[in-house]
C-alpha positions in Angstrom: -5.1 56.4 47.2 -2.6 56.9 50.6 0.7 58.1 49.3 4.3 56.3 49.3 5.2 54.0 52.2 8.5 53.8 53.4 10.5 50.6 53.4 12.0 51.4 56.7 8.2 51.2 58.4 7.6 47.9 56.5 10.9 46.6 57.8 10.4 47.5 61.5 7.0 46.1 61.2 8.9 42.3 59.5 11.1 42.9 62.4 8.5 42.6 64.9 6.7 39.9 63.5 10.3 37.8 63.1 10.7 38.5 67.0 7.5 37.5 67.4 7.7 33.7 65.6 11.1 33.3 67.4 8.8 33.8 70.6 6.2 32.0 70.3 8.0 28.3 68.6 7.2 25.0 69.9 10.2 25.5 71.9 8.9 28.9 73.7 9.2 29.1 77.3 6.1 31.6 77.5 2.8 31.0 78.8 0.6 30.5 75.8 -1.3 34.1 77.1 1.7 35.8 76.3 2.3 33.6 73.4 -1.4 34.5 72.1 -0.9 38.5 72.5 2.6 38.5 71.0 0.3 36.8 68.0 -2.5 38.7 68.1 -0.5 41.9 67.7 1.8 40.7 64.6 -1.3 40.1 62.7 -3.2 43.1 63.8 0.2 44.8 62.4 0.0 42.7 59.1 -3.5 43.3 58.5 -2.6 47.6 59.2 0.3 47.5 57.3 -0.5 45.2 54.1 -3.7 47.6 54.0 -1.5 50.5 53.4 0.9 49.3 51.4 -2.3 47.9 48.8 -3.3 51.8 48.9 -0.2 52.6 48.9 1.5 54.7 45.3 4.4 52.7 46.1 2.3 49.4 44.9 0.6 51.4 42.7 3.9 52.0 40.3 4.9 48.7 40.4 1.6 48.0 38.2 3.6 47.9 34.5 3.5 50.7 32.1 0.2 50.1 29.7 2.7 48.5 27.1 4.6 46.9 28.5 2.0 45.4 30.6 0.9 44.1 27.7 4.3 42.0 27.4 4.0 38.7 28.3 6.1 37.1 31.2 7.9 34.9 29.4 9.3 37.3 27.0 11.5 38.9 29.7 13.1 35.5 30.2 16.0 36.5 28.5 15.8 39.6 29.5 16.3 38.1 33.3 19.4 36.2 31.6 21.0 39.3 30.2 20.5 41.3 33.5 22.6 38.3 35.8 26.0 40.2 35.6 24.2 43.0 37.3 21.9 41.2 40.0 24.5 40.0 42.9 24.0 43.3 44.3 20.4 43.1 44.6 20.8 39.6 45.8 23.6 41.4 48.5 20.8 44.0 49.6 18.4 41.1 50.3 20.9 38.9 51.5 20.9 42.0 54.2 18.0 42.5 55.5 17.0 39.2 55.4 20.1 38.6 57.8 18.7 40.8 60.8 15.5 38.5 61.6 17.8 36.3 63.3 17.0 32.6 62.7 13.5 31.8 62.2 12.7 28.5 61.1 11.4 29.2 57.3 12.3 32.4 57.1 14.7 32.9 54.1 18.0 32.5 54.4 19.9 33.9 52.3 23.7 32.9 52.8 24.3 32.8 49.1 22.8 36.1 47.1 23.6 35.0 43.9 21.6 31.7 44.7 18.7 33.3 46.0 18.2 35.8 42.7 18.9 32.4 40.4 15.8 30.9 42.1 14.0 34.0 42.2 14.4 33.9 38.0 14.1 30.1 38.5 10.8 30.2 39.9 9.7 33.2 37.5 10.7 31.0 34.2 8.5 28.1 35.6 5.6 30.4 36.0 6.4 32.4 32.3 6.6 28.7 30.3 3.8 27.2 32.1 1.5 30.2 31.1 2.6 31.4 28.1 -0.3 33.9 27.8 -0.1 35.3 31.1 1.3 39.3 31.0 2.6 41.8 33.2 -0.7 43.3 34.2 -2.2 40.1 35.1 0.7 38.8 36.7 0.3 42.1 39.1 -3.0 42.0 39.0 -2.6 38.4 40.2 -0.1 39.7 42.9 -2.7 42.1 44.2 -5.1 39.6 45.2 -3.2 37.7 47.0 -1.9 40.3 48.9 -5.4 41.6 49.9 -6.5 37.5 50.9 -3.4 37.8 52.6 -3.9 41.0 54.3 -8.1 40.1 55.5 -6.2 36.7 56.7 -4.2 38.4 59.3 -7.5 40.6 60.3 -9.5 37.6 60.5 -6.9 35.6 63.0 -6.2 39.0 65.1 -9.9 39.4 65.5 -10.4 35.7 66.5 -7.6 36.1 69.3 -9.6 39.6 70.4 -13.0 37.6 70.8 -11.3 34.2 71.8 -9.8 37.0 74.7 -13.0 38.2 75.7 -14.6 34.8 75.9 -12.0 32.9 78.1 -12.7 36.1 80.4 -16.1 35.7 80.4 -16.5 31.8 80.9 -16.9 30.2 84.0 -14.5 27.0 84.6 -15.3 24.0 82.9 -13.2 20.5 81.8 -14.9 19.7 78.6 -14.8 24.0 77.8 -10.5 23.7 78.8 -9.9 20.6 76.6 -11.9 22.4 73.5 -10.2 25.6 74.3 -6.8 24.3 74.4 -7.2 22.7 70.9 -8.4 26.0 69.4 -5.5 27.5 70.7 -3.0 25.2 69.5 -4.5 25.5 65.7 -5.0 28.8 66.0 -1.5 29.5 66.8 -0.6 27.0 64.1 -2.5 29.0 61.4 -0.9 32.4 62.8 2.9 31.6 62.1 2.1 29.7 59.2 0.5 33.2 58.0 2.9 35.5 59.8 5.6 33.3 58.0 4.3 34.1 54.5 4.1 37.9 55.6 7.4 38.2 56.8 8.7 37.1 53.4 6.2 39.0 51.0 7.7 41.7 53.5 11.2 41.2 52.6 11.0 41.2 48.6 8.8 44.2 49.1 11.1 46.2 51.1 14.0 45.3 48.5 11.4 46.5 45.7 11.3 50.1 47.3 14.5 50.5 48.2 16.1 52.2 45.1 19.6 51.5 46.0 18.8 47.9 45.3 17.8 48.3 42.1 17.6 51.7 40.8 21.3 52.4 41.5 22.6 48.7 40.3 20.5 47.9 37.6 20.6 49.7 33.9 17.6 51.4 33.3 16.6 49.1 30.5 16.5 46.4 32.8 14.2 48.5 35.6 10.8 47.2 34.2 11.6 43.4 33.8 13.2 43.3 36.9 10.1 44.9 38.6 8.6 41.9 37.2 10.7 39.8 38.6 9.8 41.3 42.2 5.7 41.4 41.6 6.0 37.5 41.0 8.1 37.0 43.9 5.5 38.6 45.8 2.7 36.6 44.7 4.4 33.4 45.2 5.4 34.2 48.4 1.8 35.9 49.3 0.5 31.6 48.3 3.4 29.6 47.9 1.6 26.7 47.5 -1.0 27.9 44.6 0.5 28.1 41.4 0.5 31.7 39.4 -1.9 31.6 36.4 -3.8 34.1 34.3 -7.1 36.1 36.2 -9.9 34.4 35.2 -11.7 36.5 32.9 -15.9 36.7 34.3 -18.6 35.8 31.8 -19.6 38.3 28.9 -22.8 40.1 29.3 -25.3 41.9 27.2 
């Protein structure tokens, strides 16, 4: 296992991809070329940097304690109520960072940081009373994988840029071959900031998560593990916001 990442590298890298949506909207000026590299190279960054941080110790302790991994989700419900007092300034430090990516359409924005953190525990209490069963180690075990189908996404779209690259180079000029190739580019693109999107905001609750003056320093320490709950479901929801959180599917007995 690779040892801690620091938030400061997963924030440049958020940066970069940020600048790089704002560059290549429907609005951008810049020759789709430019628009495809600018692409290319955010998810080449996503796909390096996601891989770390899955190898990462820094993921690795946010997998819960063995017991109270056992604890189901829903029981820290009003756990989440009793720590609200104390989570405007962890809404403050989001409310942050989040405001030096400029305005990209989607991205979060977080004007109000005692909003955001209600629908953070909003969205968490959904989750908890829809699947009563489901516990801390499945929720980050549930977390994990989206994060690595995330992560092989981002390869899988920088690698198709590389070859699509290689190919337009190669190809001698033809109508029918522009017309195709322009409508491969266009969805391409489409799939790329619809990914890039997701990974600039699994980027941002992670860099919250491991920066201990967000939490460590403004949360009481009873409240450090539910809270660190609260983070691993905002990260799988934000890894596939439209799939809904439910226990791992447990494989077939054998023997």
């Amino acid at each position: 296992m690779a040892g801690s990442m620091n938030p400061d590298v997963i924030n440049a890298a958020r940066q970069r991809i940020t600048d790089a949506l704002a560059s290549t909207s429907e609005h951008s000026t810049l020759p789709d070329d430019e628009q495809d590299a600018l692409l290319a190279q955010a998810c080449a960054e996503a796909c390096d940097v996601l891989g770390s941080w899955l190898e990462s110790t820094s993921w690795a302790r946010l997998s819960p304690a063995e017991a109270f991994g056992r604890r189901t989700v829903a029981d820290c419900i009003a756990d989440w109520e009793r720590l609200r007092p104390f989570l405007p300034s962890v809404g403050e430090a989001l409310a942050r960072i989040a405001g030096r990516q400029g305005n990209v359409p989607g991205a979060p924005q977080i004007e109000d940081p005692a909003t955001y953190v209600d629908k953070l525990i909003r969205n968490a209490t959904y989750t908890a009373r829809r699947n009563r069963r489901l516990d801390g180690q499945g929720l980050y075990q549930t977390a994990t994988s989206r994060l690595g189908d995330l992560r092989n996404r981002a390869c899988k779209i920088a690698s198709d840029f590389a070859e699509d690259t290689l190919k337009r180079a190669s190809d001698e000029h033809d109508a029918a071959k522009t017309a195709d190739e322009a409508r491969r580019r266009k969805e391409r693109k489409k799939r790329a900031r619809s990914l890039l999107l997701a990974v600039a905001n699994v980027m941002l609750t992670i860099v919250v998560t491991t920066s201990p003056a967000a939490v460590r320093q403004n949360v009481p320490e009873w409240g450090h593990d539910v809270v660190q709950v609260l983070f691993v479901h905002q990260i799988a929801h934000t890894a596939a916001p439209t799939v809904s959180i439910a226990p791992p599917q447990v494989g077939p007995r054998l023997g």
